[in-house]
Structures are given as C-alpha cells and as structure tokens.
N, C-alpha and C positions, 0 to 999 in steps of 0.2 A: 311742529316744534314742541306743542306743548305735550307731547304724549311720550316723549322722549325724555323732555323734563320729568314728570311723573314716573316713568320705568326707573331715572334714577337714582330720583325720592326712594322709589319703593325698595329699591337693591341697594339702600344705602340703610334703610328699615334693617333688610331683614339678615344685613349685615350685621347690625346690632350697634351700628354709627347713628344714634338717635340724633346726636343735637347737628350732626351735619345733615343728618333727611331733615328735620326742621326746618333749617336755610333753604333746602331744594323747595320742600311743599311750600313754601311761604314764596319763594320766586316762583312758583306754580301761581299764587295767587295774586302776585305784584300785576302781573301779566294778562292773567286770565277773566281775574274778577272772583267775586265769592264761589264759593263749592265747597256744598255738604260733603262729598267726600273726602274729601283735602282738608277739612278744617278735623272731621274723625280720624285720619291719619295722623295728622298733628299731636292730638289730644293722645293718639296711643303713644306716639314718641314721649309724648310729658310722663306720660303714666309710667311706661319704662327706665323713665328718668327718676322714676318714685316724686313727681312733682303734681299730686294731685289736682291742685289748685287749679293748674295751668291747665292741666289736663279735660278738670270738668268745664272749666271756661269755655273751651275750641269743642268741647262735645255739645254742650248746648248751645253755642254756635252754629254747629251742623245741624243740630235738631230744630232750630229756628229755622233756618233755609229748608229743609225739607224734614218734616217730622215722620215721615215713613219708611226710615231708615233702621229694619229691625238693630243693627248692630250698636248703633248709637246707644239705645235704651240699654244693650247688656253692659255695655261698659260704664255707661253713668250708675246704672244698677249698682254696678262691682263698686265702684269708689261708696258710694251712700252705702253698702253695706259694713266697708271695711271701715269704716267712719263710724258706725255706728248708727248713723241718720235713718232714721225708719220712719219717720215722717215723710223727708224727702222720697224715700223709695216710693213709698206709697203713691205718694201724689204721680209720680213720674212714670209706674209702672199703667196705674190706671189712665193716667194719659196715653201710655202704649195701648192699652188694650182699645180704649175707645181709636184710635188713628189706625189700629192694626185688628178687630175683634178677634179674627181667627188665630192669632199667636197663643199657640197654649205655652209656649216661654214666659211670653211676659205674666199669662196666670200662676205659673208656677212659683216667677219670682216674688209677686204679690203676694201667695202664701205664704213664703217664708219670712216677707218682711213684715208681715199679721202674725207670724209664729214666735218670731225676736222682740213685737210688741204687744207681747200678750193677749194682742186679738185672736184667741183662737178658735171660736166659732165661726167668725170671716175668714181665717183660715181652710178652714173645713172645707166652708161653701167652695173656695178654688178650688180647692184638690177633687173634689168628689165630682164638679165641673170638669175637670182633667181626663177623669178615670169615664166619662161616661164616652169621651171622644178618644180615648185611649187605653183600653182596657186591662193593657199590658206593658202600662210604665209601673215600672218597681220601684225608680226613685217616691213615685206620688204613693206608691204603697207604702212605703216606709217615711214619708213625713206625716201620712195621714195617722199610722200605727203613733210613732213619735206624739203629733198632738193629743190621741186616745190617750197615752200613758200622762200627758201630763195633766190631763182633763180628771185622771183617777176609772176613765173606761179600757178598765183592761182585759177586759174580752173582747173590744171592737179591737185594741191594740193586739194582740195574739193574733187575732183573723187577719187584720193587714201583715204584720210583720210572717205570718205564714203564705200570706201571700206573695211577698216578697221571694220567702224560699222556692216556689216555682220556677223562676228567673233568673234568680242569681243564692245557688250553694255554696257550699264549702266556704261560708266567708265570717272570719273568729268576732267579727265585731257585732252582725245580725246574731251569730247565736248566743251572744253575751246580751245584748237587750230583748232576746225573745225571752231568755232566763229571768232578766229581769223582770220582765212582765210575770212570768208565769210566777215567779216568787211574791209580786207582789197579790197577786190574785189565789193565793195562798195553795196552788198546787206545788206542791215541794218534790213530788217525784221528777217533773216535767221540767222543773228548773233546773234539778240535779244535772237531769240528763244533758241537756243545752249548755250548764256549764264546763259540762265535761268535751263536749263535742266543742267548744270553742276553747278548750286545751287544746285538745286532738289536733286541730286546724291553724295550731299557733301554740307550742308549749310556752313562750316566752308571755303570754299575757297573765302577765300576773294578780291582775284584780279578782280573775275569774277561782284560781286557787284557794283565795281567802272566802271568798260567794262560794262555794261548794262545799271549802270547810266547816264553815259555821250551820250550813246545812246538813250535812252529815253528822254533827253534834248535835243541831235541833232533832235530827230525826233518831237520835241513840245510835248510830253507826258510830262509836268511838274509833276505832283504828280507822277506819278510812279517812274522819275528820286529824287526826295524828297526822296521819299521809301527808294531806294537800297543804294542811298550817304547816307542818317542819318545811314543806316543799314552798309554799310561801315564804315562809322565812329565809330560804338563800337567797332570793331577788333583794336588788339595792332596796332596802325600804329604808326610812328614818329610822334610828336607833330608838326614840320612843316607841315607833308603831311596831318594833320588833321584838320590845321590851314588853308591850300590851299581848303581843303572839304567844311569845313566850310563856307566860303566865298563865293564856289560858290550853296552851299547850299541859302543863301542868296540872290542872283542872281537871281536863278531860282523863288525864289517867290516872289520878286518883277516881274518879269517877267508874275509870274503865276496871281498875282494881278493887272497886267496893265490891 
C-alpha cells in the first residue's frame, strides 16, 4: 500500500501539483513513520512552491534521519546559496564531505561557498583537490582561473581559463574573461584577439565591443577603435554611457586626423 502511496506523491510531483504531493508524502508519513526520503521530497515540493523555509526545514529533517543522502546536501546547498548564507553552506557542505569524503560535489560546492566569502585560498585548496581526482572538469578549471583573477594571479588565471578551452570552445563568455585576464596582464594583442572571438561567437555581446574599442585606441589602431565604439554605440546603452562613447568617439578622430 505504501509504495502506491509514494508513486502517487511522486506523479503528483512531477505533475507540478506540489501542494497536493504534500498531502500524499505527508499520508506516506501518517502511516509509515519518518523517512528521509519522504521528508526530501516534501522539502522539494516547498522549494517549488518558492517556500524556502519549509523547505530547508523537511531537508534537514531528512538529513537528521539519514545524513548520507547525497541529494539532501545539494538542495539545502542551493537555498544557503540563494540566500546568501555562506556560513550555513560551509558548515553544511563540510559536514557532507566528512559523512560522504569521496563526493567531489560537495568539494566543489565548498569552493564556491569560500569563493562568495572571500575565502579564496580555501577555495583553491578544493578545486586543485578536485582536479587531482579529476583532471578534466572544466567547470573546476574555470573557478580555479576565476579565483586566480581575483587573487591579481593572472598567469595561473590564463593557464586555467585555457584550460578550460580544451573542453568546452566556441563559448562568447570564456573568451570574454580569458580577454580579460590577458588585458589585465597587460598583453593587449591576446586580449584583442579574445575579444574579437567572443563577438565572433555572439555579435550581440556588447561589453566585449567597447573592451576591444578602447584597445584598439590604446594601441593607435584609430579606425578599428571608430569601428567597435560606433558599433557599441547602437546597443541599448544608457544615454549618458552613450554620450561618454560618443565623445570619445570624437577624440579619436581628431586624433586620427592629426
């Protein structure tokens, strides 16, 4: 009887009738008794209800009855992040790690909740932990790059973030922050190049136009820096920031005219 109950908790889930699965997993439990998984199913009906509260209540619920339930930790994870709470993460995910050691999940999410609280040498320690049992996650190369950039190591950040490109190409947003690194580590060709190739891959990203522009004026290229600014300049931008384009649009061709 009770598994019948549950199938139609579950097809009442994934029907997207949250607060009537509620009813059903809750008479799952009048009946049954506690159950970690019944109380995580609950806690996803809340969460989908956008009722966090209730939500992380019936997860750490579940997590009391049986704290070995990878999935509990991602979901409580997810609310402590959208929240903001990086204390709670922390505590919660290094509880994962210690009930689960081999979850490189729950390291990953430890990093990031050291990366949001500006722990980022703890952060590090995860990721590079990550990469030694996984040598070919891109996401850890690209938070590890991430931390480098914000550390001011932007040759470690360039070597991950190119590692990255191994894995995963063609994608307008890694060549926009590899650009960035290489501008801030003051190769200006390499940046160029990267911001060009995340036009190429996305003409509509328009930060990348106005980063190329100001580079091709840094570097004496007048008309191509004319180029990208005019070409910046038709994206919706604020009417001041269009007004600041403008003018130094201006600039550069008297300049180009000296």
């Amino acid at each position: 009887m009770s598994e019948e109950k549950i199938k139609r908790a579950l097809d009442l889930y994934k029907d997207g009738k949250y607060k009537d699965a509620i009813d059903a997993f809750s008479s799952v439990l009048e009946t049954e008794g506690d159950n970690a998984e019944i109380y995580n199913n609950i806690g996803l009906c809340y969460a989908n209800l956008g009722d966090d509260e209730k939500a992380e209540k019936n997860y750490l619920k579940s997590q009391e009855l049986n704290p070995k339930i990878p999935q509990v930790y991602i979901n409580l994870a997810d609310i402590y992040y959208k929240q903001k709470d990086m204390g709670s993460g922390i505590e919660l995910m290094t509880q994962g790690i210690y009930e689960l050691p081999d979850n490189l999940v729950f390291r990953h999410y430890l990093a990031r909740f050291y990366m949001e609280d500006a722990k980022l040498d703890l952060a590090i320690d995860e990721l590079e932990h990550i990469l030694e049992k996984q040598p070919e996650n891109y996401d850890v190369y690209y938070d590890l790059a991430r931390v480098h950039f914000e550390l001011g190591n932007y040759d470690c950040a360039i070597e991950n973030f190119e590692n990255v490109l191994e894995y995963k190409s063609e994608n307008p947003l890694l060549y926009y922050a590899l650009a960035q690194a290489y501008e801030a580590n003051d190769e200006i060709d390499k940046a160029i190049s990267n911001y060009l190739k995340t036009i190429a891959h996305n003409d509509a990203f328009s930060p990348a136009y106005k980063k190329v522009g100001i580079l091709f004026f840094a570097r004496g290229d007048y008309e191509d820096a004319i180029e990208y600014l005019e070409d910046y300049s038709k994206f919706d931008i604020p009417k001041e920031e269009a007004k600041k384009v403008k003018d130094l649009v201006e600039r550069i061709k008297k300049k180009e005219n000296a």
